[in-house]
Backbone as a chain_set.jsonl record, in Angstrom:
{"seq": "XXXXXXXXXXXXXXXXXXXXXXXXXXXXXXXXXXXXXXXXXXXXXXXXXXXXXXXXXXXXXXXXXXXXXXXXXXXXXXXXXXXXXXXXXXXXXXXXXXXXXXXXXXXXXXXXXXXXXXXXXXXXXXXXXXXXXXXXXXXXXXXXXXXXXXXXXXXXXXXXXXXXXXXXXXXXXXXXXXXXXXXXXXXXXXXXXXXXXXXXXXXXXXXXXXXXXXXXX", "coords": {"N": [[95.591, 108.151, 94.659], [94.711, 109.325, 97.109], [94.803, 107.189, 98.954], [97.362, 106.384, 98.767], [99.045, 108.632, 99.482], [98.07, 108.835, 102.231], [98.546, 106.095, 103.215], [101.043, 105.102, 102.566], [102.689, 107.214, 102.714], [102.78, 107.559, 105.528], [103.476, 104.908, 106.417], [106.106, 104.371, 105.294], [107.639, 106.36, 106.562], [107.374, 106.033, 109.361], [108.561, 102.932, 109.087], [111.358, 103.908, 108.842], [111.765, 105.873, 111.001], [111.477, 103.973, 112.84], [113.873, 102.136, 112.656], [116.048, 103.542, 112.671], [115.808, 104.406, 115.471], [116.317, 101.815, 116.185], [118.701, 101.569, 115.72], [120.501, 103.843, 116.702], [120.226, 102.972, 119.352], [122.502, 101.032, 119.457], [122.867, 99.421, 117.911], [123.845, 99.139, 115.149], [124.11, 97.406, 112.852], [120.683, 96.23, 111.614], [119.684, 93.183, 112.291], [117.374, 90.703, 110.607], [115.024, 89.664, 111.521], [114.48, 91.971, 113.057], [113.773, 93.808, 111.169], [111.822, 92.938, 110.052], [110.043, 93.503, 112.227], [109.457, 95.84, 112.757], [108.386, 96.804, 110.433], [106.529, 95.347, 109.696], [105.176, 96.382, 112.022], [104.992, 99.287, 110.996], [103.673, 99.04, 109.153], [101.075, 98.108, 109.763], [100.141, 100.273, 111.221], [100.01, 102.133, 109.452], [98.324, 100.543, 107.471], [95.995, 100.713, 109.29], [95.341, 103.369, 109.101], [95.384, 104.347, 106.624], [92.789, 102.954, 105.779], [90.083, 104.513, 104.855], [90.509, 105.897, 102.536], [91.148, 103.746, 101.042], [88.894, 102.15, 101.311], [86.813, 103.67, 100.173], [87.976, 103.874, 97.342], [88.33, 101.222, 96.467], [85.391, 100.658, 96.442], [84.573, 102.429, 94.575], [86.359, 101.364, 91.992], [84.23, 99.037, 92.061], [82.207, 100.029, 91.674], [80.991, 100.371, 88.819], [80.232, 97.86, 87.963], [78.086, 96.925, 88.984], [74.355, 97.266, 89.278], [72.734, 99.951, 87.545], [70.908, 101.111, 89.277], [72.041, 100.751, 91.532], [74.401, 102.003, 91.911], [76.467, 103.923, 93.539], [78.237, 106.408, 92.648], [80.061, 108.13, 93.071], [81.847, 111.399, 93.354], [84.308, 112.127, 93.59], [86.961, 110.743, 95.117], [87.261, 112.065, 98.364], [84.704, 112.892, 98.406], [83.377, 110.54, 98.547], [83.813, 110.114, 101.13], [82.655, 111.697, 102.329], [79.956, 110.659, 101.787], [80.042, 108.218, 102.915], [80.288, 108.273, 105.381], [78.492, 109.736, 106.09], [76.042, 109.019, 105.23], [76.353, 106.366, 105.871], [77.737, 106.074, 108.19], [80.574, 107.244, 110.388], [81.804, 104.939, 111.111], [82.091, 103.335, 109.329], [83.695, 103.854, 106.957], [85.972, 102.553, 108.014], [85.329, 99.803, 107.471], [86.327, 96.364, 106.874], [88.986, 97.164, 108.146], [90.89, 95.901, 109.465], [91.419, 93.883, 107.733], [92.635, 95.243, 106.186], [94.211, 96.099, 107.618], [96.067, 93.825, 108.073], [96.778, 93.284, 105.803], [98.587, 95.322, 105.149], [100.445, 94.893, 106.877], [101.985, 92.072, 105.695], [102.476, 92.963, 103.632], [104.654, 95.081, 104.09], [106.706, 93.812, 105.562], [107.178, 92.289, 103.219], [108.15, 93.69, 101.613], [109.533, 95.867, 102.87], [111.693, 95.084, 104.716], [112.677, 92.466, 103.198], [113.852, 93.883, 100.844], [115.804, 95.317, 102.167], [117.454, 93.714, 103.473], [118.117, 91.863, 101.407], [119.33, 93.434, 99.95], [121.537, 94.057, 101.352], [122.706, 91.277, 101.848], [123.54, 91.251, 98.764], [125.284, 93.727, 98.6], [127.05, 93.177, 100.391], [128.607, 91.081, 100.641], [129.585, 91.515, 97.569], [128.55, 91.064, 95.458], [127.511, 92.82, 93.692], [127.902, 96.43, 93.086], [126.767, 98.907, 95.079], [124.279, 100.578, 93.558], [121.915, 102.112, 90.929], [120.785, 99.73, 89.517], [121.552, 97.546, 91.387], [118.977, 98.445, 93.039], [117.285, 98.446, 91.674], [117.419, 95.558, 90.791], [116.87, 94.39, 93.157], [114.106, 95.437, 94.351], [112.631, 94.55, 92.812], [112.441, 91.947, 93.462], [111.351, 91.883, 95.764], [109.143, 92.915, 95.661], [107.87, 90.81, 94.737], [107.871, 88.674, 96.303], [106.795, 90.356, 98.242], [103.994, 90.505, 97.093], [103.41, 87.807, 96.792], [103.222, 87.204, 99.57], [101.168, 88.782, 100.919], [98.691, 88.179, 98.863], [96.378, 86.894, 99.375], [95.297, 87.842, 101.252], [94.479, 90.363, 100.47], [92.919, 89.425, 98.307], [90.519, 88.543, 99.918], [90.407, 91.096, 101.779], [89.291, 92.666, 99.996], [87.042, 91.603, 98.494], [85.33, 91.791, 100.84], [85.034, 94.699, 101.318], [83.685, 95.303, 99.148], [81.555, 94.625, 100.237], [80.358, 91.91, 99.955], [80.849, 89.853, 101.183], [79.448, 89.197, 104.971], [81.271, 89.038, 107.357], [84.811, 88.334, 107.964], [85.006, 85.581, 108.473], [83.344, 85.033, 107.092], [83.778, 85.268, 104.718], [86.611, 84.082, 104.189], [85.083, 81.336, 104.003], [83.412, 81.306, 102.017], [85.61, 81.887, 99.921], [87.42, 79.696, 100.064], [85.868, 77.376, 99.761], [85.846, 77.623, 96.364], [87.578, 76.288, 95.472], [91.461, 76.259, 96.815], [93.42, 78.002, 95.129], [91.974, 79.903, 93.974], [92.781, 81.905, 96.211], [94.776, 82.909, 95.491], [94.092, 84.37, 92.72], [94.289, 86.488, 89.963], [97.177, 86.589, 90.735], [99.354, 87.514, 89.229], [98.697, 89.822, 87.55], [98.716, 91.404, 89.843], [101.568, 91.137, 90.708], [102.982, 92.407, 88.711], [101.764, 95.191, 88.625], [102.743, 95.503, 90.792], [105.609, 95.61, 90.622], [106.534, 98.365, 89.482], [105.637, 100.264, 90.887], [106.942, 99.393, 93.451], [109.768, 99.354, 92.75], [110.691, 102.375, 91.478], [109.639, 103.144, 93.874], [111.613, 102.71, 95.454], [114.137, 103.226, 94.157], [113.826, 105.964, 93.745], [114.305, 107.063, 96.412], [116.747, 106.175, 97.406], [117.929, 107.359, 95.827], [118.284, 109.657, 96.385], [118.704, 109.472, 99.126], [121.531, 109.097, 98.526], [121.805, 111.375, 97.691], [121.567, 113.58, 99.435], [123.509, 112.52, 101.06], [123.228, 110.571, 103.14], [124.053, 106.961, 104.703], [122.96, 104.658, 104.376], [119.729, 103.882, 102.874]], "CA": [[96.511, 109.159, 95.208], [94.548, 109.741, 98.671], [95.244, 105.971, 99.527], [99.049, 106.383, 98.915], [99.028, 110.096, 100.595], [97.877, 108.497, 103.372], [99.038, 104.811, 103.64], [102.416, 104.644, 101.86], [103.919, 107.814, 103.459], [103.043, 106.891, 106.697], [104.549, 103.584, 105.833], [107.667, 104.39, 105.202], [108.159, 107.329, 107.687], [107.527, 104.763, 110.194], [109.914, 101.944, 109.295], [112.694, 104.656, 108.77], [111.994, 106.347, 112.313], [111.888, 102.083, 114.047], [115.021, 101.537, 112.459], [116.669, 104.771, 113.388], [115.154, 104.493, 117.084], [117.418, 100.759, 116.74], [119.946, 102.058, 115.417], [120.465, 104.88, 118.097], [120.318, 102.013, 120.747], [123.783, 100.587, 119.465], [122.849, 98.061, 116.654], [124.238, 100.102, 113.404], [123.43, 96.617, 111.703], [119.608, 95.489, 112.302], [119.307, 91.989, 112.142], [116.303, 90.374, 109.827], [114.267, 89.867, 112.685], [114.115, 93.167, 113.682], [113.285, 94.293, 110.552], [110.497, 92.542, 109.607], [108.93, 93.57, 112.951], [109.177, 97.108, 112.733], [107.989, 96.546, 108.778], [104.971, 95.092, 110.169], [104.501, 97.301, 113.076], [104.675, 100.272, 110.23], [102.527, 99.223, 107.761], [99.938, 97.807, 110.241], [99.286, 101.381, 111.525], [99.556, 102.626, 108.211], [97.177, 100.035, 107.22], [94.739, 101.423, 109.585], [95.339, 105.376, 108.604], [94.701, 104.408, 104.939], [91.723, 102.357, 105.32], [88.647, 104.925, 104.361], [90.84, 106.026, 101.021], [90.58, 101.995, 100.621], [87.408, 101.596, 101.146], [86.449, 104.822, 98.932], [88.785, 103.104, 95.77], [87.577, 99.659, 96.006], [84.095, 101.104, 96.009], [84.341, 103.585, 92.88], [86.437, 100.573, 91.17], [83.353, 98.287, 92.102], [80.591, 100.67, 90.789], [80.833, 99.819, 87.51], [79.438, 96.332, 87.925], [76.642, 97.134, 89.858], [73.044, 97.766, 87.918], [72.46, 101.478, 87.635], [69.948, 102.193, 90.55], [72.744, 100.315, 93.252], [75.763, 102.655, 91.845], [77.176, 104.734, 94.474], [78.066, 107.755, 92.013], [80.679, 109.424, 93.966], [82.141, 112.421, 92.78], [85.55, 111.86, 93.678], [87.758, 109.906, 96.644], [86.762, 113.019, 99.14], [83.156, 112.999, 97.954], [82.867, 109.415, 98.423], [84.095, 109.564, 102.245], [81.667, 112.31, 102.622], [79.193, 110.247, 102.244], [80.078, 107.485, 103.293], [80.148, 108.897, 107.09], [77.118, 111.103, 106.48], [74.941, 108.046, 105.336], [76.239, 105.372, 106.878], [78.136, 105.66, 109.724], [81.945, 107.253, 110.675], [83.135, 104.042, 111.26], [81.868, 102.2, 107.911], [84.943, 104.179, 106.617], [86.769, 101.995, 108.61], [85.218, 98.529, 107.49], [87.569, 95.683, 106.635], [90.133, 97.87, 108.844], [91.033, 94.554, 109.918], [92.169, 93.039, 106.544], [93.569, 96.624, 105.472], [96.307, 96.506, 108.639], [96.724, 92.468, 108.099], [97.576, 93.348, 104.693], [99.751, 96.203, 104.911], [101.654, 93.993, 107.733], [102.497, 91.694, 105.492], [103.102, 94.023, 102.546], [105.196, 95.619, 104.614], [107.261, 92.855, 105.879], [107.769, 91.389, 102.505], [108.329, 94.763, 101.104], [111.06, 97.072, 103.572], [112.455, 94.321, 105.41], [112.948, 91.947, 102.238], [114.658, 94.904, 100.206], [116.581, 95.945, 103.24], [118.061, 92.382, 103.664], [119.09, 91.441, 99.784], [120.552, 94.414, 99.65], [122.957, 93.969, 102.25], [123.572, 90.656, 101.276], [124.433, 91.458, 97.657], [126.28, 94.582, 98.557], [128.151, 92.461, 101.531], [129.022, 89.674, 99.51], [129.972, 91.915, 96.919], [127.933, 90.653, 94.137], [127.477, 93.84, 93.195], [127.802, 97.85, 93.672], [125.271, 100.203, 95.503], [124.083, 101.392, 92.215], [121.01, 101.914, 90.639], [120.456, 98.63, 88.926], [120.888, 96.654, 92.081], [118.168, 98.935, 93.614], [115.881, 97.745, 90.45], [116.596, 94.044, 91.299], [116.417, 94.173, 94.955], [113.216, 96.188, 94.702], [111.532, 93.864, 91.712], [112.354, 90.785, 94.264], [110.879, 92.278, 96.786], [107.501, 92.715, 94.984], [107.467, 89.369, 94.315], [107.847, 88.566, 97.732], [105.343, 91.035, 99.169], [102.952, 90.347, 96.56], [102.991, 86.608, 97.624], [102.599, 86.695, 101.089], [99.927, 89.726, 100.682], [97.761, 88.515, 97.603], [95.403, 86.042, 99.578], [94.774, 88.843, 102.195], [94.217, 90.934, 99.196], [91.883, 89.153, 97.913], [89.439, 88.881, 101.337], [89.706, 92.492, 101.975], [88.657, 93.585, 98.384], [84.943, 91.136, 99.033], [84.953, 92.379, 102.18], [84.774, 96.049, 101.23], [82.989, 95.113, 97.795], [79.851, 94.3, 100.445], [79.938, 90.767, 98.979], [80.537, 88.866, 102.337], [78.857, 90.084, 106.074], [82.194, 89.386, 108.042], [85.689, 87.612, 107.7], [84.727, 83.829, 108.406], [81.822, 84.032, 105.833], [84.505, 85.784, 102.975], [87.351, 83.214, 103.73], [84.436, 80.07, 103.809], [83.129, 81.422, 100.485], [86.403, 82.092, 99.196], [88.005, 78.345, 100.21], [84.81, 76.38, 98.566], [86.186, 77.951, 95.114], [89.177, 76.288, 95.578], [92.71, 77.071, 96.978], [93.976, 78.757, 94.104], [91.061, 81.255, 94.386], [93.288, 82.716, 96.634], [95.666, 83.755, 94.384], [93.019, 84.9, 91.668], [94.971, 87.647, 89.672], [98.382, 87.489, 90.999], [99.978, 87.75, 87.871], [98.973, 91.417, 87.489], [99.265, 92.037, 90.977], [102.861, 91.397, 90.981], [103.033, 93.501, 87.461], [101.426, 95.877, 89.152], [103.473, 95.805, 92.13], [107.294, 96.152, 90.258], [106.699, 99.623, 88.982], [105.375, 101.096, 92.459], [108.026, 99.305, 94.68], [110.837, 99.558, 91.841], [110.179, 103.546, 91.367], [109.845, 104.01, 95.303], [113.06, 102.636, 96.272], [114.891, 103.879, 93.506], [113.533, 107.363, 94.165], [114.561, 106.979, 97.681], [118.176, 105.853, 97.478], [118.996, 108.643, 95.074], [117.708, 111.083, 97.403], [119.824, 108.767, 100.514], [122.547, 109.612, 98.366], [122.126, 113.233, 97.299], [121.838, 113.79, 101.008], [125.024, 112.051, 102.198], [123.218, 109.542, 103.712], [125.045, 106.317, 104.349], [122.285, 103.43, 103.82], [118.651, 103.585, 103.469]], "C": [[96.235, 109.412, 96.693], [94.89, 108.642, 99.448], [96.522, 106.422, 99.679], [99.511, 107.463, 99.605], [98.961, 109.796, 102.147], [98.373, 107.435, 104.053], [100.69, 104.69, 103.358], [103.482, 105.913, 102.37], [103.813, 107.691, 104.818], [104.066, 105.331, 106.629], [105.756, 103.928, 106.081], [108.251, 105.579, 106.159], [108.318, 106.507, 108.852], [108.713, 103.797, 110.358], [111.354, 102.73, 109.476], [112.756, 105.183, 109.965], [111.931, 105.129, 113.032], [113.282, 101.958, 113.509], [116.141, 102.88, 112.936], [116.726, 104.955, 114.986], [116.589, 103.058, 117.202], [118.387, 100.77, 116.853], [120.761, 102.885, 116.359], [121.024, 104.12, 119.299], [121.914, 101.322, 120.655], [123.684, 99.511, 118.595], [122.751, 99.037, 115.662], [123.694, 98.617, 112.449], [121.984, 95.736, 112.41], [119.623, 94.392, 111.438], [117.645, 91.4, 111.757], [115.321, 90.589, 110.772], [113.404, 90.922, 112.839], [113.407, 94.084, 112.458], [112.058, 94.405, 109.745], [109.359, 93.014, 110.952], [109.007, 94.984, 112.963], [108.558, 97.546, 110.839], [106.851, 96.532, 109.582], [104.042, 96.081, 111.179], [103.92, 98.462, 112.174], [103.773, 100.096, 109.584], [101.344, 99.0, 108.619], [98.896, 98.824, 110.914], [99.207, 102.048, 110.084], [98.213, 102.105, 107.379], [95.763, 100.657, 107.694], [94.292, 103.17, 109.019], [94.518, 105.222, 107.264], [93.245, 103.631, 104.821], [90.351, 102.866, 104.78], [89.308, 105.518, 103.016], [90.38, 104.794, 100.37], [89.564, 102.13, 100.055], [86.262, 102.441, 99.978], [87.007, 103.925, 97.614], [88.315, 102.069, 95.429], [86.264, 100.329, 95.721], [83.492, 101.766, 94.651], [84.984, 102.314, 91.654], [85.113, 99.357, 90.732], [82.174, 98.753, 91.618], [80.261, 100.451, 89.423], [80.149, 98.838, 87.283], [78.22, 96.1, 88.42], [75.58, 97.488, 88.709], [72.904, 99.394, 88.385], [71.795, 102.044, 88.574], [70.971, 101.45, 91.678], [73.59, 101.51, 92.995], [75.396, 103.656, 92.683], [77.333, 106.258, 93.595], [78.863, 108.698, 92.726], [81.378, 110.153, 93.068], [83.59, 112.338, 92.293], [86.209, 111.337, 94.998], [87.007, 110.783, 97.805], [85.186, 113.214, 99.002], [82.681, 111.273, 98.482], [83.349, 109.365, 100.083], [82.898, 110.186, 102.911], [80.426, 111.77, 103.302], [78.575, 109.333, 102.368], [79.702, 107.453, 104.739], [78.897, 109.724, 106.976], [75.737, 109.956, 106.494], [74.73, 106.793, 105.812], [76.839, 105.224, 107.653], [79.73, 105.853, 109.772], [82.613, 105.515, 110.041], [82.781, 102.753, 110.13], [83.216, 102.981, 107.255], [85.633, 103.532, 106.934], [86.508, 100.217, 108.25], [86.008, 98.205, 106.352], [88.865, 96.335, 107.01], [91.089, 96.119, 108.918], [92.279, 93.813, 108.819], [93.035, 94.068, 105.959], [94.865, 96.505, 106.166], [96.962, 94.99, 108.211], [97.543, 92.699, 106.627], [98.756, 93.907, 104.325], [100.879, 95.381, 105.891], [102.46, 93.029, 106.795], [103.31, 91.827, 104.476], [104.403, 94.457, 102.899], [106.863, 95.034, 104.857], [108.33, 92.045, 104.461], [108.304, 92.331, 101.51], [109.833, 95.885, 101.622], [112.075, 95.808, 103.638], [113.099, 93.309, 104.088], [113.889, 92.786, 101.135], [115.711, 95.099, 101.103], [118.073, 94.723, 103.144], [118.805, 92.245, 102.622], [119.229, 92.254, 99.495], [121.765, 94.353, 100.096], [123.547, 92.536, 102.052], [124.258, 90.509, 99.948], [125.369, 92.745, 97.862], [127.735, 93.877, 99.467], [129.199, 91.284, 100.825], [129.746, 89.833, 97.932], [129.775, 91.138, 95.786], [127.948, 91.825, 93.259], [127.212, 95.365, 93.896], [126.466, 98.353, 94.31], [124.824, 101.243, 94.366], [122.755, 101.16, 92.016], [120.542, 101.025, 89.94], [120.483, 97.697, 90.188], [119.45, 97.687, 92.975], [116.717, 98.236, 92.594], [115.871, 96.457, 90.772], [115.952, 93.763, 92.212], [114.615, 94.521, 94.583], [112.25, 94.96, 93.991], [111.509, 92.349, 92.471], [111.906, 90.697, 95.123], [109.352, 92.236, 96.737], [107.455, 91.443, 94.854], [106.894, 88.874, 95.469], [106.389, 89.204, 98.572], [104.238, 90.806, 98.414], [102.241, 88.829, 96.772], [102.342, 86.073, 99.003], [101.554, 87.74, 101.083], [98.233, 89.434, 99.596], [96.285, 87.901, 98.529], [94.445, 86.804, 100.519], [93.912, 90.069, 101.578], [93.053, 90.767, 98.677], [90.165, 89.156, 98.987], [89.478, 90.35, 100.928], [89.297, 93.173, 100.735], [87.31, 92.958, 98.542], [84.862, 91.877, 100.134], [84.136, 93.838, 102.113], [83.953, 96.449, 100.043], [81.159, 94.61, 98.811], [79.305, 92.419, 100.124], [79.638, 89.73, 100.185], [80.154, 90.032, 103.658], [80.567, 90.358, 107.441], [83.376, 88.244, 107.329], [85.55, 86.684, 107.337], [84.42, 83.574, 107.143], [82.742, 83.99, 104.415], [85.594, 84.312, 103.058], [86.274, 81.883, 103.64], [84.424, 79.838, 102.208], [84.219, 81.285, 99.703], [86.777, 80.421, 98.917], [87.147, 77.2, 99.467], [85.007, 76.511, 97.047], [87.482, 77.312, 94.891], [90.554, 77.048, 96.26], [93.147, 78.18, 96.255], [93.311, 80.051, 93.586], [91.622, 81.732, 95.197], [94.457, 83.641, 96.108], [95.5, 83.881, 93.043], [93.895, 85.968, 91.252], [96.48, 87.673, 90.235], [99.212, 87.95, 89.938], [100.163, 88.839, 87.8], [99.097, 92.116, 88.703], [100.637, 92.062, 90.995], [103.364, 92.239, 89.332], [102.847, 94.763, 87.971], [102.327, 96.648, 90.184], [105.599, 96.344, 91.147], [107.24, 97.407, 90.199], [106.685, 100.193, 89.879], [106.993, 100.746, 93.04], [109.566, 99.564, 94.105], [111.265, 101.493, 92.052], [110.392, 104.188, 93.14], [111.256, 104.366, 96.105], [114.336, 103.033, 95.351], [115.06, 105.452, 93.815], [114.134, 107.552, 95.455], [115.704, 106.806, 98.237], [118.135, 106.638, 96.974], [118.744, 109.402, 96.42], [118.613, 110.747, 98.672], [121.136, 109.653, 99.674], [122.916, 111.169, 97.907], [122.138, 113.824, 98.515], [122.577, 113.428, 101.901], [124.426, 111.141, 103.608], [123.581, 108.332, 103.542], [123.908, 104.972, 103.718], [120.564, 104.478, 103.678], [117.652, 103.405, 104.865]], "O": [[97.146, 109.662, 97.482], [95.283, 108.872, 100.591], [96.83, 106.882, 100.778], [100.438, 107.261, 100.388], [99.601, 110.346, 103.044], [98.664, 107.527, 105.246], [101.405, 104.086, 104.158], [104.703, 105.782, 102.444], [104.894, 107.715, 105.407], [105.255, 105.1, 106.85], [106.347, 103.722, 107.141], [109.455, 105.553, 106.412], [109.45, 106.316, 109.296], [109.544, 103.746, 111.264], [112.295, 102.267, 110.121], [113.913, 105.112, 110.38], [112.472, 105.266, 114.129], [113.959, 101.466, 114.411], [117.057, 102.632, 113.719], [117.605, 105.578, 115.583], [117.549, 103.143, 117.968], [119.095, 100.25, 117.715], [121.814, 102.381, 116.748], [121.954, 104.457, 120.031], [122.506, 101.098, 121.711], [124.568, 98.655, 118.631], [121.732, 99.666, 115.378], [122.965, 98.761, 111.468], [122.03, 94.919, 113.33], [119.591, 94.445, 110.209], [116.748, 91.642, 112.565], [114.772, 91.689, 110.841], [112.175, 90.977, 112.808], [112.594, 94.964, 112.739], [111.495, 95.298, 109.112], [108.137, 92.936, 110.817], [107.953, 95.267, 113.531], [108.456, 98.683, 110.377], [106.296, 97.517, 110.069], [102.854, 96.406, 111.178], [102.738, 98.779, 112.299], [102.96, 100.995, 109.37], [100.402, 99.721, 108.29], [97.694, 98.702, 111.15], [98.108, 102.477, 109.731], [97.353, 102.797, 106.833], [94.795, 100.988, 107.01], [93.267, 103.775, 108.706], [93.45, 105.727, 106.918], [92.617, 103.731, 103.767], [89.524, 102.074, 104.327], [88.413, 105.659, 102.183], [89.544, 104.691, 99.472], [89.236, 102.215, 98.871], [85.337, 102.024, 99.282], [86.162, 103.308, 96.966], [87.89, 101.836, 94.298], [86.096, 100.564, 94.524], [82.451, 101.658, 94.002], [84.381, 102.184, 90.588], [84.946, 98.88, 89.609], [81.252, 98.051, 91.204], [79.085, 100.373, 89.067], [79.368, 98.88, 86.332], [77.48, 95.135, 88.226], [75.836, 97.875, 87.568], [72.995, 99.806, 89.541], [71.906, 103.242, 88.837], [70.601, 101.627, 92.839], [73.578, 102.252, 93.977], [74.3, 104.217, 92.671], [76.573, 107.18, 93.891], [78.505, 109.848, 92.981], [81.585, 109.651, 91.963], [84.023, 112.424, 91.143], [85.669, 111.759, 96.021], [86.032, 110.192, 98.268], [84.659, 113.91, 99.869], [81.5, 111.048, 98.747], [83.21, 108.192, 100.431], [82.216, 109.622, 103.767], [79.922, 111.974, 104.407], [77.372, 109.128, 102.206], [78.877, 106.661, 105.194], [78.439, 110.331, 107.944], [74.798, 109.917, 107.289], [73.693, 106.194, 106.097], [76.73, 104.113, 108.173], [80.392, 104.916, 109.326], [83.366, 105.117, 109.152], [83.147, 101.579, 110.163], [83.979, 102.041, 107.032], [86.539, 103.577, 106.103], [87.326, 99.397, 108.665], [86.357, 98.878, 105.382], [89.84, 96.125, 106.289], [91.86, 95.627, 108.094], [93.43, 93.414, 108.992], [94.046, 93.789, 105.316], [96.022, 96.661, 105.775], [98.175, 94.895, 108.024], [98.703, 92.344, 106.417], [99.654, 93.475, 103.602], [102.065, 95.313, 105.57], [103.674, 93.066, 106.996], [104.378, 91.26, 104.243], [105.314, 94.254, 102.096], [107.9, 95.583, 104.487], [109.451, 91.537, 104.477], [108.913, 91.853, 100.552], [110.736, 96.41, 100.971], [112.996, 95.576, 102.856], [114.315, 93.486, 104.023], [114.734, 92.09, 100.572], [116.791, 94.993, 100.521], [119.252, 94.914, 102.846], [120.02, 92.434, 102.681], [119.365, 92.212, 98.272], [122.822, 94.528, 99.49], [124.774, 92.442, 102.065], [125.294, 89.857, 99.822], [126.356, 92.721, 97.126], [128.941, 94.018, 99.27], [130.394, 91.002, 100.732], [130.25, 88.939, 97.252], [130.7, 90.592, 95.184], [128.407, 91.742, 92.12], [126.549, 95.547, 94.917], [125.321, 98.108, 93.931], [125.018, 102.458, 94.36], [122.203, 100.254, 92.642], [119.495, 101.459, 89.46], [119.502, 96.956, 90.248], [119.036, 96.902, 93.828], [115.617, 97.756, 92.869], [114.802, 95.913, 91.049], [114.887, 93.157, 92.325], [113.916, 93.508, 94.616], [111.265, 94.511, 94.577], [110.621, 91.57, 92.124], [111.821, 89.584, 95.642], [108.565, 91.699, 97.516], [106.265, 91.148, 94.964], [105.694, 88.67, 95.65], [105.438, 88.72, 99.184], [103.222, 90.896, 99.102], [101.036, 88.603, 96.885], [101.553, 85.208, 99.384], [100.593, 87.079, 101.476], [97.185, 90.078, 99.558], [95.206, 88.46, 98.335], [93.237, 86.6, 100.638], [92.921, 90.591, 102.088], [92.213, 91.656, 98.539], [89.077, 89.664, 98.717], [88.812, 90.82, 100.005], [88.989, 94.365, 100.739], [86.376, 93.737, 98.73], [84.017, 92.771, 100.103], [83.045, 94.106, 102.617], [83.561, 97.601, 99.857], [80.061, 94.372, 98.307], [78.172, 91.938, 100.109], [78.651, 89.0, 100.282], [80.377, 91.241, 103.6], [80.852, 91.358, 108.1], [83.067, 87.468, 106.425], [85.768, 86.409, 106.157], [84.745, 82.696, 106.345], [82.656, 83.229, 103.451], [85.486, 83.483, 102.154], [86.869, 81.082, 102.92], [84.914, 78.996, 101.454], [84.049, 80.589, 98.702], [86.521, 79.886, 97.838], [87.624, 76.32, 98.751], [84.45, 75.665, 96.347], [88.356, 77.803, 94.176], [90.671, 78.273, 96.223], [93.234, 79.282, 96.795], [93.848, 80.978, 92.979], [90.867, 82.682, 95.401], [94.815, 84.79, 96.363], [96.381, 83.629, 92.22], [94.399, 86.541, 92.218], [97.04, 88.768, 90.207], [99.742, 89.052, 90.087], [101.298, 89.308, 87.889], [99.514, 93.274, 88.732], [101.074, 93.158, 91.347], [104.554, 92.553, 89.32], [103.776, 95.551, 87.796], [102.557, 97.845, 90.36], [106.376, 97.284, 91.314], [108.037, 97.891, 91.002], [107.695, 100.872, 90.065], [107.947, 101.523, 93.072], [110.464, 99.923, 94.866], [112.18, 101.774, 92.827], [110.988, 105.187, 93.541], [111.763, 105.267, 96.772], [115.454, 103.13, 95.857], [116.114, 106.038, 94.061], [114.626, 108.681, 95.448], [115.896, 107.157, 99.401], [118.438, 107.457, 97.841], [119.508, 109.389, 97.385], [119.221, 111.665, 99.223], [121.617, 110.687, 100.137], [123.961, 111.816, 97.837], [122.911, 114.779, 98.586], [122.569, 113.71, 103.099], [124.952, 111.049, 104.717], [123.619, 108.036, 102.348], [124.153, 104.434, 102.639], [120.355, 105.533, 104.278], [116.495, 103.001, 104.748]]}, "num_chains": 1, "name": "protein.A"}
């Protein structure tokens, strides 16, 4: 919850104030392009905002595996930033920042901008209405999408912040000697994972466009 509090409404406040800022300028329709770079721009600061919730979550998910005198033992998300910064250092909150913004960039990217797009070409093309069922496809194609170009990045910054490797190089070396396909370890439930969130967000989000007499997204 403090990850998504922090990363996912920045997120999307972001892309909606870049595309509004373009919009303003005299392009009512933004072109792909443009949308994937203000996607990226958004999530990549969002990426950074959210990174000590991160690094707190991966950590409490990772305690479990550890032998009983390594576990961490935090209390809760806020307990665990505590003292994280008290015992080792502000800006260890911040490690794998790096892989947190690369990720959300491409999350981001394959996430707004990818929804944004096959929407307008199935509404344009008149495949089908602005209704809540194409909001469920669009959205569940979208995960697919962002969960693809995101998983491999995914996977780094979770060792990274798991302590397992010392910097980038050493995590993708280690990773690449396991094979390619060690990079997309788990996607399966990552993109399981991912429908319900991105399905749910943008559904939630169009009603609300439209209970507010707004015209798109």
């Amino acid at each position: 919850m403090l990850r998504q509090l922090s990363y996912a409404t920045t997120r999307s406040a972001l892309y909606d104030l870049f595309k509004e800022h373009i919009q303003e300028d005299g392009h009512p329709v933004v072109p792909f392009y443009d949308k994937a770079i203000i996607a990226g721009t958004a999530g990549a600061i969002a990426g950074f905002i959210g990174t000590p919730a991160d690094t707190v979550n991966v950590r409490m998910q990772h305690d479990i595996k550890l032998p009983v005198e390594k576990r961490r033992n935090y209390k809760h998300a806020l307990d665990g930033i505590y003292k994280i910064a008290k015992n080792e250092g502000f800006s260890k909150l911040f490690s794998g920042a790096s892989m947190a913004s690369s990720r959300a960039f491409l999350m981001s990217i394959g996430t707004f901008s990818v929804y944004d797009q096959t929407k307008e070409i199935v509404i344009s093309h008149e495949i089908a209405h602005d209704d809540v069922f194409v909001h469920l496809y669009v959205s569940c194609f979208a995960a697919f999408c962002s969960t693809a170009m995101v998983h491999p990045v995914d996977v780094l910054k979770t060792r990274l912040m798991n302590g397992t490797y010392h910097n980038l190089y050493e995590c993708f070396c280690g990773t690449a000697k396991m094979g390619m396909l060690e990079f997309y370890r788990g996607f399966l439930p990552a993109w399981l994972r991912a429908i319900p969130q991105t399905a749910l967000t943008f559904i939630f989000a169009e009603e609300l466009r439209m209970w507010f007499g707004r015209t798109e997204y």
